[in-house]
N, CA, C and O atoms as a DFTB+ gen file, in Angstrom:
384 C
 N C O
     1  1      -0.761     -17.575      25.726
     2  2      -0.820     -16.402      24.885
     3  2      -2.007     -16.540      23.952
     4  3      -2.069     -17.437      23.111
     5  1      -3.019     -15.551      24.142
     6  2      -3.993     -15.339      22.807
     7  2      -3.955     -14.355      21.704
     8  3      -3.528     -13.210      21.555
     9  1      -4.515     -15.167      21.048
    10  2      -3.987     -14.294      19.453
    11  2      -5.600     -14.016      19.324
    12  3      -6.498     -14.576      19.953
    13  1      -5.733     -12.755      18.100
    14  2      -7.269     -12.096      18.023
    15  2      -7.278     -12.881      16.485
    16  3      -6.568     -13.157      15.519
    17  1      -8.228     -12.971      16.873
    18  2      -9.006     -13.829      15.371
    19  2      -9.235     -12.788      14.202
    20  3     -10.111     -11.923      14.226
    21  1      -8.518     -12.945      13.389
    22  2      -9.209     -10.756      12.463
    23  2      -9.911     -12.178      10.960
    24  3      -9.442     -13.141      10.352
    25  1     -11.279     -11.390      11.032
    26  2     -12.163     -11.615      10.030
    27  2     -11.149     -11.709       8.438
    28  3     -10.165     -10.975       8.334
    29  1     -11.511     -12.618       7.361
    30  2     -11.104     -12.088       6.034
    31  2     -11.325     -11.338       5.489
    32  3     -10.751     -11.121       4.422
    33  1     -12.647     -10.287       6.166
    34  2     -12.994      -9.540       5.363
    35  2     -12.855      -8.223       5.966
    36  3     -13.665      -7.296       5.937
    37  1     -11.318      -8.295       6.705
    38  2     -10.688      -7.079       7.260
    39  2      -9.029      -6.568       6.308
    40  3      -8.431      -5.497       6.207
    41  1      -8.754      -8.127       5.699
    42  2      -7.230      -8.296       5.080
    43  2      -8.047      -7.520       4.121
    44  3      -7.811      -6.314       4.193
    45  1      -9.103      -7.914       3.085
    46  2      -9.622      -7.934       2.271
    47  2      -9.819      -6.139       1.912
    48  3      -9.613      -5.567       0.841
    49  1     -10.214      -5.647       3.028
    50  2     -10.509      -3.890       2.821
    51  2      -9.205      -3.635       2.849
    52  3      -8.906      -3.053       1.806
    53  1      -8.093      -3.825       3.685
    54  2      -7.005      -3.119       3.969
    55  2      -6.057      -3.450       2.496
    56  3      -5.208      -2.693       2.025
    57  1      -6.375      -4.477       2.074
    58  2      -5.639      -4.996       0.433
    59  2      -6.656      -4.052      -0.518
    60  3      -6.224      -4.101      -1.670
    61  1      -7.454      -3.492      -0.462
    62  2      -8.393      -2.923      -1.310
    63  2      -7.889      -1.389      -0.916
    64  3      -7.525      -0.778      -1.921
    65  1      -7.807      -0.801       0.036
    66  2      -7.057       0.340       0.309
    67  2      -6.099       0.618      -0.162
    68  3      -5.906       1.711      -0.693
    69  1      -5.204      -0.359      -0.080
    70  2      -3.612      -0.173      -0.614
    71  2      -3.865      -0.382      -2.124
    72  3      -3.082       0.259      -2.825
    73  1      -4.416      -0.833      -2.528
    74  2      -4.256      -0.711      -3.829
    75  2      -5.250       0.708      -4.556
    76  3      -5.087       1.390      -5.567
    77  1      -5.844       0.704      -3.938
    78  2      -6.408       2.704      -3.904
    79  2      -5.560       3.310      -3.979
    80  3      -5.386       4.141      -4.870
    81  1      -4.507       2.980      -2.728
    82  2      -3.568       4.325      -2.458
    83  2      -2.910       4.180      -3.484
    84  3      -2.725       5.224      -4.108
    85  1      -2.217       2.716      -4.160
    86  2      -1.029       2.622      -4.913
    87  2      -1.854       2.878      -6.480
    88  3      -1.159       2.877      -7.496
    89  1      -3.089       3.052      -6.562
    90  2      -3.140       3.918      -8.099
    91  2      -3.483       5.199      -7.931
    92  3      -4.045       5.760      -8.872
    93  1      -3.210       5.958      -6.661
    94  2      -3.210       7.595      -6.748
    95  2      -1.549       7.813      -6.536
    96  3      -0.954       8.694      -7.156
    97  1      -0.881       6.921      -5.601
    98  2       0.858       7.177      -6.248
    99  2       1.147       7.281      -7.520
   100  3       2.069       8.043      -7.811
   101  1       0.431       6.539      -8.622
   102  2       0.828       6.200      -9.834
   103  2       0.022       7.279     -10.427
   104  3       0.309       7.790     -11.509
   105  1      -0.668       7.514      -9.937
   106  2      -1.868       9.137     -11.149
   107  2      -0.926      10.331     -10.272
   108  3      -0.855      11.382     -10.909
   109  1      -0.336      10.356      -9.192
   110  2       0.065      11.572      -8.680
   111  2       1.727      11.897      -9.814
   112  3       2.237      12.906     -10.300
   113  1       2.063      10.427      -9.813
   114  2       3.232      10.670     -10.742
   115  2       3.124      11.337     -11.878
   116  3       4.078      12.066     -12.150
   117  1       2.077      11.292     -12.754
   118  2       1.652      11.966     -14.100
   119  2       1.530      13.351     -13.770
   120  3       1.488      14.090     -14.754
   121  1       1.443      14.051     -12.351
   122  2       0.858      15.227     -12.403
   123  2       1.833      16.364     -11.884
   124  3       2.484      15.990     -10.908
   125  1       2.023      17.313     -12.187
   126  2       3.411      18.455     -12.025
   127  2       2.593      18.994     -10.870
   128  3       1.472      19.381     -11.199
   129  1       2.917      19.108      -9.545
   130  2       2.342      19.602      -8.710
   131  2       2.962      20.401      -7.731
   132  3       2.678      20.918      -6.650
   133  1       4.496      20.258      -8.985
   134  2       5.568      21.425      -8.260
   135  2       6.490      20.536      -6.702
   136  3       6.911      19.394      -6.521
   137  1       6.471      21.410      -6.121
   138  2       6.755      21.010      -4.841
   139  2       6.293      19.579      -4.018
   140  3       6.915      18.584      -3.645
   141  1       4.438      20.148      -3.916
   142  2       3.894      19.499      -3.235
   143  2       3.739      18.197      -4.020
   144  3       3.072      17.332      -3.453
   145  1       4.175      17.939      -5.078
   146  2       4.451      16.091      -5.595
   147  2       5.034      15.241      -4.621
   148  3       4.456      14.283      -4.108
   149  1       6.401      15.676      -4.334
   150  2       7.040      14.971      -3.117
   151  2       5.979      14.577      -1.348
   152  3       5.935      13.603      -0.597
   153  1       5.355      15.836      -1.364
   154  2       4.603      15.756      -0.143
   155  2       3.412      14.791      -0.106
   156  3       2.941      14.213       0.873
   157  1       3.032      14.745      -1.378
   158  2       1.814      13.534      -1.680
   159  2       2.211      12.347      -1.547
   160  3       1.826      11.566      -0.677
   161  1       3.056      12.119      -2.451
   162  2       3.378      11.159      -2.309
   163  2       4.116      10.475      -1.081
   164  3       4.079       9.246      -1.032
   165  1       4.616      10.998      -0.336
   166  2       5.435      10.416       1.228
   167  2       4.235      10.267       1.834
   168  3       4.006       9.246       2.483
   169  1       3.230      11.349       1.693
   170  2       1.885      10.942       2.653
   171  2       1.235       9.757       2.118
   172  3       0.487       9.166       2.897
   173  1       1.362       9.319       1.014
   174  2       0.519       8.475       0.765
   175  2       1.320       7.035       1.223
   176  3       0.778       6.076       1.772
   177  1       2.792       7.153       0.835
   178  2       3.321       5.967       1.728
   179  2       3.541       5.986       2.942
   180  3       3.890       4.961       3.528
   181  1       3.407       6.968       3.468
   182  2       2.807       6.816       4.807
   183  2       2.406       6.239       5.357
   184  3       2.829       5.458       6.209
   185  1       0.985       6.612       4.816
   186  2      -0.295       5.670       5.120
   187  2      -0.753       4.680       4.854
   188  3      -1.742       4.172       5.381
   189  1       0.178       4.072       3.628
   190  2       0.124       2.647       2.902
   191  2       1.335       1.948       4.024
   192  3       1.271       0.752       4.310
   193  1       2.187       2.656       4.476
   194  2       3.143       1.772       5.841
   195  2       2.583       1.477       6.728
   196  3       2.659       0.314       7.122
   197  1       1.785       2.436       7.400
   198  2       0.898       2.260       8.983
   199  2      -0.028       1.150       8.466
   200  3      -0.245       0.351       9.376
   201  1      -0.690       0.799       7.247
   202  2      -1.631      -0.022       7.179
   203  2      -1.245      -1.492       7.196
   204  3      -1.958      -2.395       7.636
   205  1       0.405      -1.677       6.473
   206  2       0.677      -2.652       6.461
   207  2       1.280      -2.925       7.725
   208  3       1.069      -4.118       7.942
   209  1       2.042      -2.334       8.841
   210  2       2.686      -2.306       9.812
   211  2       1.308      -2.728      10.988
   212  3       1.460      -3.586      11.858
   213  1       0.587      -2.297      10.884
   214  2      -0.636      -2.428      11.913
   215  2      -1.711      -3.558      11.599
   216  3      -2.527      -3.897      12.456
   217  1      -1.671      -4.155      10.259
   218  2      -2.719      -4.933      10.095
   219  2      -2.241      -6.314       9.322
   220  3      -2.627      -7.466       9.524
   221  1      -1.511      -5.942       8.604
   222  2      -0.826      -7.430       7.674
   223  2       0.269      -7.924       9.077
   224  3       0.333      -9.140       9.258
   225  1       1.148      -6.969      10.092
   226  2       2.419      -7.246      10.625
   227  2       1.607      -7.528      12.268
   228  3       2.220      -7.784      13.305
   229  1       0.370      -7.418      12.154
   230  2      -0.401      -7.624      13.449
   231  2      -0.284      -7.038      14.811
   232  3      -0.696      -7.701      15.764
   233  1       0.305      -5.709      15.023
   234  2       0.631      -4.733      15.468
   235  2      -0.374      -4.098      16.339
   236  3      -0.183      -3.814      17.522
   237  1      -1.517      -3.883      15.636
   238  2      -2.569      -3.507      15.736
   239  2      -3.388      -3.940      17.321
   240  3      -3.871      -3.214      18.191
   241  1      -3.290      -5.267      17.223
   242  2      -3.412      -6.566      18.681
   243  2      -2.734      -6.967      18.744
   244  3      -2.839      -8.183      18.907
   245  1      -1.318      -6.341      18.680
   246  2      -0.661      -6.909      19.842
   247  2      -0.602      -6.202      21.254
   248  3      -1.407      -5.310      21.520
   249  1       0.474      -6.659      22.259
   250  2       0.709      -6.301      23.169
   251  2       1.533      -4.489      23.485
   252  3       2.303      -3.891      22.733
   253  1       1.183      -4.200      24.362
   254  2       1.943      -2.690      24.689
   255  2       3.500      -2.517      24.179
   256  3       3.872      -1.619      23.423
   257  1       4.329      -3.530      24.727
   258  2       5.969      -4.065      23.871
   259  2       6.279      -3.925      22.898
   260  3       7.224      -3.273      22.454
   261  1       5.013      -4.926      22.076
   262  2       5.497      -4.548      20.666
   263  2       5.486      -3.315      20.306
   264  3       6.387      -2.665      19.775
   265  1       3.816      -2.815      20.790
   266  2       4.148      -1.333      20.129
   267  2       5.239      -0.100      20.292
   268  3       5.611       0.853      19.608
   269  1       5.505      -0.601      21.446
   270  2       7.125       0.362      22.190
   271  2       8.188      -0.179      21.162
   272  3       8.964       0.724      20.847
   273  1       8.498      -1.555      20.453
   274  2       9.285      -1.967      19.346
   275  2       9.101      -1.166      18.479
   276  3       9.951      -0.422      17.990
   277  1       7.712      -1.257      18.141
   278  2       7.564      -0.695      16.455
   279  2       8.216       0.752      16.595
   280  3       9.125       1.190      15.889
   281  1       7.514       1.470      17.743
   282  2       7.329       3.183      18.026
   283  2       9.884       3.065      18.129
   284  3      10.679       3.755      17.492
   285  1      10.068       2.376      18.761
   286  2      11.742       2.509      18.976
   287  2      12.512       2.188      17.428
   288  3      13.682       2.394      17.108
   289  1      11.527       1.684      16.724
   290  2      12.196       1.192      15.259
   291  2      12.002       2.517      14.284
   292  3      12.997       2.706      13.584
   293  1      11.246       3.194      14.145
   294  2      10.329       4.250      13.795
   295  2      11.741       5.687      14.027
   296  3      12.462       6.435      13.366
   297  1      11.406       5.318      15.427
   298  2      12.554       6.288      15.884
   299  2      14.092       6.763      15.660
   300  3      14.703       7.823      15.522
   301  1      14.415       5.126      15.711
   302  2      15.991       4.975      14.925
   303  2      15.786       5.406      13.557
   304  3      16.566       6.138      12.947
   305  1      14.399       4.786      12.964
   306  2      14.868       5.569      11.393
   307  2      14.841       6.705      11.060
   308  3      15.123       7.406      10.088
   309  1      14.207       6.824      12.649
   310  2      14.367       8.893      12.418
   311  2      15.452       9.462      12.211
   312  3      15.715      10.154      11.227
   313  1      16.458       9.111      13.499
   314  2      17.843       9.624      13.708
   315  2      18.374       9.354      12.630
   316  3      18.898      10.230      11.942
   317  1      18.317       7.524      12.130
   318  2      19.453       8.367      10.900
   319  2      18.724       8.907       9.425
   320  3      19.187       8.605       8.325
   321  1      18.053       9.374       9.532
   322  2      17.707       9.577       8.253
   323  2      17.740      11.368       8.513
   324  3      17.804      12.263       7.671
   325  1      17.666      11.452      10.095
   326  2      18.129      13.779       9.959
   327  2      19.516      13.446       9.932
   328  3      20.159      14.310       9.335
   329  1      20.557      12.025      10.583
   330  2      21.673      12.239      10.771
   331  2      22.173      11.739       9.175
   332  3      23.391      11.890       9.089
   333  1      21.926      11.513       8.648
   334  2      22.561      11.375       6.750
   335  2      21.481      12.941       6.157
   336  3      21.519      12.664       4.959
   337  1      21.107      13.525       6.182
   338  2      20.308      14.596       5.957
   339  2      21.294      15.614       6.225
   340  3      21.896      16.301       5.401
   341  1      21.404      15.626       7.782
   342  2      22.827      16.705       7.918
   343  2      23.774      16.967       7.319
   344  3      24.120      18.034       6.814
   345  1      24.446      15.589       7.353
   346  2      25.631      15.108       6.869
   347  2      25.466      15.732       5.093
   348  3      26.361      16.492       4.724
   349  1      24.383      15.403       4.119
   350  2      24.165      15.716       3.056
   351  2      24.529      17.209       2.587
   352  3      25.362      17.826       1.922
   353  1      23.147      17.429       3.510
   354  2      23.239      19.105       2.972
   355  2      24.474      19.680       3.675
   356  3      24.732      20.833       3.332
   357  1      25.246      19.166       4.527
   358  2      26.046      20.231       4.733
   359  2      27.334      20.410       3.817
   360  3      27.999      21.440       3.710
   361  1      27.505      19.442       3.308
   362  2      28.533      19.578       1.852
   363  2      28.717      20.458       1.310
   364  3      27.781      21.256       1.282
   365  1      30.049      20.849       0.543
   366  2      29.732      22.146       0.007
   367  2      29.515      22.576      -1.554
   368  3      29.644      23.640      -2.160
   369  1      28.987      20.777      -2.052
   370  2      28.430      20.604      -3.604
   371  2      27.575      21.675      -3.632
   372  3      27.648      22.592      -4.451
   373  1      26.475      21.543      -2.436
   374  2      24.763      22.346      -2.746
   375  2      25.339      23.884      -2.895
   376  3      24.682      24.539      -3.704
   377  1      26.413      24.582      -2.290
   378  2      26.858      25.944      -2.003
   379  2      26.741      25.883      -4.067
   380  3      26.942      24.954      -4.849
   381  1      26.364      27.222      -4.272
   382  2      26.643      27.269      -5.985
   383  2      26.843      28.835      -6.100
   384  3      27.078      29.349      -7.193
């Protein structure tokens, strides 16, 4: 089995990114943006997940498998997170 050699000065940008992203989470918090606050911010952890999932968790080079792991892990947290979503809103607290 070969492993890819990743430069230090690849951790180095992707740790410099995330900490970009994580002081516009923290300036987005100060800012009333209504609605779209929530939407910023999930996008931005988003994209602070894929970076750590693909480059700190080595994802990135690995094999086809793993990525069918990651992509099947992804997935389950899909299901339950519409299947507790359902379950939520369908209560009849939200009815007012």
């Amino acid at each position: 089995m070969s492993t890819q050699v990743v430069p230090k000065k690849v951790y180095f940008l992707i740790f410099a990114i995330l900490m970009v992203l994580t002081f516009l989470t923290v300036q987005a918090a100060f800012y009333n943006l209504g609605v779209l606050n929530i939407v910023v911010v999930i996008t931005i952890a988003v994209i602070k997940a894929t970076l750590v999932v693909l480059y700190f968790m080595h994802v990135r080079y690995s094999d086809r498998l793993t990525w069918v792991v990651v992509a099947g892990g992804f997935a389950w947290l899909l299901v339950l997170l519409v299947l507790t979503l359902s379950d939520y809103f369908a209560r009849g607290w939200l009815r007012s």
